[in-house]
N, C-alpha and C positions, 0 to 999 in steps of 0.2 A: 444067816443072812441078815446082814443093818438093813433095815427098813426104819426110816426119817419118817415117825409119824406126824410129825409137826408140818414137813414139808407137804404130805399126801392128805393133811386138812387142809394148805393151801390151796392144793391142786384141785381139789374138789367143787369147790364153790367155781373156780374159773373155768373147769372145765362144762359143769353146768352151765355158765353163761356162755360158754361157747356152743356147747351143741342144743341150747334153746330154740324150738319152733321160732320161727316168725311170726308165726298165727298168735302164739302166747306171748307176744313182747307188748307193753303198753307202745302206743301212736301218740304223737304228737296230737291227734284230734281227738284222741281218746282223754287224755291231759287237760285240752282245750274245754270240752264238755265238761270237766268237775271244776274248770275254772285255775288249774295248777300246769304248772310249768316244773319239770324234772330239772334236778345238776347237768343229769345226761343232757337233755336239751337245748340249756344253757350254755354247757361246753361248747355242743357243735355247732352254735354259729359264731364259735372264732372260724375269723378268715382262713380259708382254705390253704391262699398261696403263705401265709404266714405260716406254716405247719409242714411246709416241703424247705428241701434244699439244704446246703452245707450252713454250717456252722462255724460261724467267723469269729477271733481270739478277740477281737476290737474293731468297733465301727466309732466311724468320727463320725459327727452329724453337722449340719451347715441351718438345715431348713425343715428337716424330718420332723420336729416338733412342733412348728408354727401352727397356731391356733387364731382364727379368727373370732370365735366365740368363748371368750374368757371372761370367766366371772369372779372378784373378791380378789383378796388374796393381795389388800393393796398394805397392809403391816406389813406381810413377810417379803415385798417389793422393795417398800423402804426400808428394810434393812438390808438386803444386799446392796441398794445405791450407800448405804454408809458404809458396807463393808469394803465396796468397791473405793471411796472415797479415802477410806483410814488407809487403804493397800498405797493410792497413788500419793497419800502424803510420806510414805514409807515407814508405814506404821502397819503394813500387810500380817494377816494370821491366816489360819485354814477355819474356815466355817462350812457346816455341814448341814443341810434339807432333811432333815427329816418326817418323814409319814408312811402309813400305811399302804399296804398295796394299795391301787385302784382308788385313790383320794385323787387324782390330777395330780398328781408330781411332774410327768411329762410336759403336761399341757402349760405347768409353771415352768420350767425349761423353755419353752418356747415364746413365753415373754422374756427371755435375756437379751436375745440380739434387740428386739425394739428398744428393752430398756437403755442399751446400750448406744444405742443411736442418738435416743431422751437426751442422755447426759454428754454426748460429741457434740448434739445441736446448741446445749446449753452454753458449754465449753464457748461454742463460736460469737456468745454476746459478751461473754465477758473480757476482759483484759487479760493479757498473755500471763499464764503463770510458772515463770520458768523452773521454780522449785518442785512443780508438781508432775510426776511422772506421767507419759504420756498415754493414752488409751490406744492400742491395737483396735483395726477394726472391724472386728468381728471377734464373737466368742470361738473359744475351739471347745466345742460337748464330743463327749466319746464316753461311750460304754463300752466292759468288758463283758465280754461272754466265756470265757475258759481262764477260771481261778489258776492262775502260775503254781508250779509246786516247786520252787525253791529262787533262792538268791537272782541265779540269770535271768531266770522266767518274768521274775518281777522287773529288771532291769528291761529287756526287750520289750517290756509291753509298755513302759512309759516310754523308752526311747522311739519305739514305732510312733508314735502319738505325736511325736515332734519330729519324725523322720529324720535321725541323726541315726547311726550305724554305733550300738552296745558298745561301750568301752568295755577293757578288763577289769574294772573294779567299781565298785560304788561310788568310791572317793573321783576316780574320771569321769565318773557318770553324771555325778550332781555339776562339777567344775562345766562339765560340756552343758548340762539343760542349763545354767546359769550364764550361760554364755551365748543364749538363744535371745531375739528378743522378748520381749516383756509378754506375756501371754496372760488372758484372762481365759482359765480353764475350768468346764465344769463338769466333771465326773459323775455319772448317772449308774446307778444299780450296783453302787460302791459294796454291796453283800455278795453280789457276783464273783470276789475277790477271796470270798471265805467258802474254804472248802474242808473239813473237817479229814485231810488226807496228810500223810507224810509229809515234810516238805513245804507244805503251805502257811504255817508257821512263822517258818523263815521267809517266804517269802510276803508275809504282811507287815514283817518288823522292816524288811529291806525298802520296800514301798512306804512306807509310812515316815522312812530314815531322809528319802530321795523329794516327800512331799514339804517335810519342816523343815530341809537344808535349803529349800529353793522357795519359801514363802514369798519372803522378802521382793524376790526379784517377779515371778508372778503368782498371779491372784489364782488360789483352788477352793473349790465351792465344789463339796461331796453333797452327793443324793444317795439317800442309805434309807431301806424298809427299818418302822420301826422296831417289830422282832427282830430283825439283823440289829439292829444299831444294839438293841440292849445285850445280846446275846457279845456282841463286839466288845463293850463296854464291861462285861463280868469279863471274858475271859483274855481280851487282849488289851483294857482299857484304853480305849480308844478314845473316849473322851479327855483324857488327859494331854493331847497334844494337840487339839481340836477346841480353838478359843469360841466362835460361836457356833451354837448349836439353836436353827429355824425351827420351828415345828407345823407343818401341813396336817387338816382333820378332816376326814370326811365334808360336803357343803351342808350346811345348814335349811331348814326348812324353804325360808325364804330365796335361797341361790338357787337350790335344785330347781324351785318354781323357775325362775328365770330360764335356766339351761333348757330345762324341757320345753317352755312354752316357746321357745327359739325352734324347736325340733316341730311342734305344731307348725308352727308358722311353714317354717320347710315343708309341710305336709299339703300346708295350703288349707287346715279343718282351721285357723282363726285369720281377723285382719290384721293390718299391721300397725292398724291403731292400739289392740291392742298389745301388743306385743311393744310399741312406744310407751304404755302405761307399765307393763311388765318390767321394762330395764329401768324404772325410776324407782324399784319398790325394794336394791339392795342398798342399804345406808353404809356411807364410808367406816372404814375401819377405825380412824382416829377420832369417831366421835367419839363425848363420856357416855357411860354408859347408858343413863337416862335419858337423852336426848337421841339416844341409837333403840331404845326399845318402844320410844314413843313413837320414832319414823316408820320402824317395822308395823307398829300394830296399825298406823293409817295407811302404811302401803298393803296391809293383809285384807283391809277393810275393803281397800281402791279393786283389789285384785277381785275379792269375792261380787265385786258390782258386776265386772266387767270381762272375767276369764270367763265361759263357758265349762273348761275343762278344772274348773277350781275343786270340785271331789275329785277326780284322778289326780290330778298334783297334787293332795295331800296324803290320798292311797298311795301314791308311788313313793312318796318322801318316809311313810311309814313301810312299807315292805324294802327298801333300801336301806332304810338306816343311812341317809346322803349321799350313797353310791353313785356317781354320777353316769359311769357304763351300764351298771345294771339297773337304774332306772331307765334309759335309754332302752334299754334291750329291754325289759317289761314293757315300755310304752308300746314302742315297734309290735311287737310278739300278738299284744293284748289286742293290737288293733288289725295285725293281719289274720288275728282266729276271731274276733266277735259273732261270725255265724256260729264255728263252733259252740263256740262260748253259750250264746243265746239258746242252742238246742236243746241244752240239758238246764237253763235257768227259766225259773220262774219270771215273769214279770213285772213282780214285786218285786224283786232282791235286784231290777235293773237298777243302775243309775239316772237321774234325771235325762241328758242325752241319748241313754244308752248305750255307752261305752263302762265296759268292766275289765278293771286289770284285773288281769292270772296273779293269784299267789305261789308261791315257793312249796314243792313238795323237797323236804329234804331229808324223808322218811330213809333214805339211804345210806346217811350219816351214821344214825341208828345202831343202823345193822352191821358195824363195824371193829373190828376189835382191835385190842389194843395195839398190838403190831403193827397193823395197816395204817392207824393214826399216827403212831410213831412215824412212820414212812412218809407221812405227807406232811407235816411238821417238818420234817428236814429238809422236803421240798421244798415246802414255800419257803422257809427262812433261809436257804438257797439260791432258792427264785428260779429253779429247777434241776435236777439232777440225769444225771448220763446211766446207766442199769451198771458201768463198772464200777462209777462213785458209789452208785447204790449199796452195789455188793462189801466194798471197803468199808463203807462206812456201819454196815448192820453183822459185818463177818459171815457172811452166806456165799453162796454158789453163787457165779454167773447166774446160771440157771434158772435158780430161787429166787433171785432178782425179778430178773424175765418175766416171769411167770408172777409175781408179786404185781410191779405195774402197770402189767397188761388187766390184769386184775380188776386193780383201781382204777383204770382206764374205762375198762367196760362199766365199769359203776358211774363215769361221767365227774369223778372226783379229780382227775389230770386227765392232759391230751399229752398226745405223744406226736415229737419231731422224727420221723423216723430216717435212718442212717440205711445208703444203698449199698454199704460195702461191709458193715459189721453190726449184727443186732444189740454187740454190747454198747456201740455208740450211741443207740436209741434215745434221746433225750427227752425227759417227763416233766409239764411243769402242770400251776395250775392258771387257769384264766384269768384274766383281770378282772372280768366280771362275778366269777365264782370268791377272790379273798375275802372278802369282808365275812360271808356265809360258814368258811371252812374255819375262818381262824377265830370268829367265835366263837364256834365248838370247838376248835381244839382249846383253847381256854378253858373252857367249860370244864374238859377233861383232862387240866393239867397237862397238857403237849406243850403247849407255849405259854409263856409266862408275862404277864404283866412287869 
């Protein structure tokens, strides 16, 4: 008899977390009391309805990213209006967004339609420029969610995007989207595209064939995770036909401050006086550098007079490492348990206020081996995977899949989209709030690569 003892170590651990009392599982108030917030925990307050329902090959977006509370980010502003600029002198290239999960990449997407507006309003004082090509109005954003596995795949899924009907060839395909009018397009979670299966390959060479045939005529502005990008960059160099490449980072001490104390204000714990002193305290981009770190140190100065909440914002900026969701989601958390919290703390280790953020228990991580880290490495530089990708891509069972993510699921390390007609459709990723934490350690541990 084969008996897979590899597989029956898998099984073991998960089936332990499956038939675990209740009575023996830590509580969220049990958490709260040492002052620590679990991955598990973390995980489950992504949205509910975001975690149900089919799964769409491509979504266009109009308004889905619109942010009213936007911070920085006014360098890599003005270089898409020059990039948008060199395109309508017809001097157009492919430039690409790059950052890390969970940096605001969305929420900079959602400054493009305003920005876009910026430069029509502008258009309208000037004098007529007939040489200069004209602006559409509005961005067309679309994201892919189902990496194509060959040639057509990849043709359908730009032609859906401009609602034209697939020609039989590449060569019809580029002639027809050049024959659309002028579009300013910008493609979000451009690693979604990469799928380490058959087939996919070909269809990123064909994609990529369909984007530099048609520069010229319209403007494409990719948004790509930085482990995807680099991973893009060794094995299908991707940089290579990609003339600028943005770079987005985590926010900064002094942003975060800002973002959060917008979320106080929402809460109604400050005024709105303060919160007027708040948004004067991030200095522009284009200043020199000495004149931008003298601003910051009297806006740190202004801030520490007049924020109450001035040690939480630098606790939350230091247990984020600039995160902007999961500082967000610490704030929230720390301030709907401070009874907890307060029951098992001293009142000496309070805060002047008496508001203490939860730190990060990520003892979970730990306890993982190298397998499992492989497995979620591939997720996130994915941006998440289906249990048949899974299986393709590790050479295992359905099954071993299955049972693999569900796994890491119980452990709070991925949630799962689950599929009502097929459990190999299952789809695993990790939260916005959890990358920065996972990919870390996977760094740490040689998963992903600098």
């Amino acid at each position: 008899m084969d008996i897979n003892l590899r597989f029956f170590s898998r099984l073991n651990p998960w089936l332990n977390s499956l038939f675990t009392s209740k009575a023996t599982l830590k509580t969220e108030i049990d958490e709260a009391q040492q002052g620590q917030m679990s991955l598990k925990t973390i995980a489950n307050q992504y949205p509910l309805q975001a975690r149900r329902g089919p799964i769409t090959q491509v979504m266009l977006y109009q308004s889905l990213y619109a942010s009213d509370d936007f911070v920085g980010r006014e360098k890599q502003l003005n270089q898409i209006t020059d990039v948008i600029n060199q395109w309508r002198n017809h001097h157009g290239e492919i430039s690409a967004i790059v950052s890390p999960a969970g940096s605001g990449g969305s929420s900079f997407l959602g400054q493009l339609p305003p920005l876009l507006q910026t430069i029509i309003a502008d258009d309208a004082k000037k004098a007529p420029m007939p040489d200069v090509k004209p602006l559409p109005s509005k961005w067309l954003l679309m994201s892919f969610y189902q990496a194509p596995l060959g040639a057509n795949g990849a043709i359908a899924h730009v032609c859906y995007c401009f609602g034209i009907t697939p020609p039989n060839t590449i060569t019809e395909t580029i002639a027809a989207i050049n024959q659309q009018p002028p579009q300013l397009i910008m493609i979000d979670d451009m690693h979604k595209l990469m799928l380490r299966m058959m087939g996919n390959n070909q269809a990123l060479v064909t994609f990529a064939t369909i984007v530099m045939e048609t520069r010229k005529h319209h403007c494409w502005i990719m948004g790509c995770e930085i482990f995807a990008w680099q991973r893009l960059s060794a094995q299908y160099q991707i940089h290579h036909f990609i003339k600028h490449v943005f770079q987005l980072d985590y926010f900064s001490e002094t942003e975060l401050a800002t973002i959060q104390t917008k979320h106080l204000l929402d809460l109604g714990l400050i005024s709105n006086d303060v919160m007027a002193k708040e948004t004067t305290t991030t200095p522009p981009n284009n200043t020199n550098k000495s004149t931008k770190e003298q601003t910051e140190q009297a806006n740190i100065e202004q801030v520490d007079i007049v924020n109450p909440y001035k040690d939480q914002l630098k606790q939350l900026y230091t247990i984020s490492q600039g995160h902007p969701k999961l500082a967000s989601l610490l704030l929230q958390y720390s301030l709907a348990h401070q009874v907890d919290i307060g029951s098992d703390n001293s009142s000496n280790s309070r805060s002047n206020n008496g508001i203490d953020i939860c730190r990060i228990n990520s003892s979970v991580l730990q306890q993982c081996q190298d397998n499992d880290l492989f497995s979620v490495a591939e997720i996130y530089v994915h941006g998440g995977l289906r249990v048949s990708q899974h299986a393709h891509i590790f050479a295992i069972t359905i099954e071993q899949s299955s049972l693999q993510l569900e796994y890491l699921a119980r452990q709070g390390l991925i949630i799962a989209q689950y599929s009502q007609q097929d459990f190999a459709e299952h789809f695993y990723f990790i939260t916005p709030t959890l990358s920065k934490i996972i990919a870390n350690h996977l760094v740490n541990n040689n998963k992903l690569f600098n």
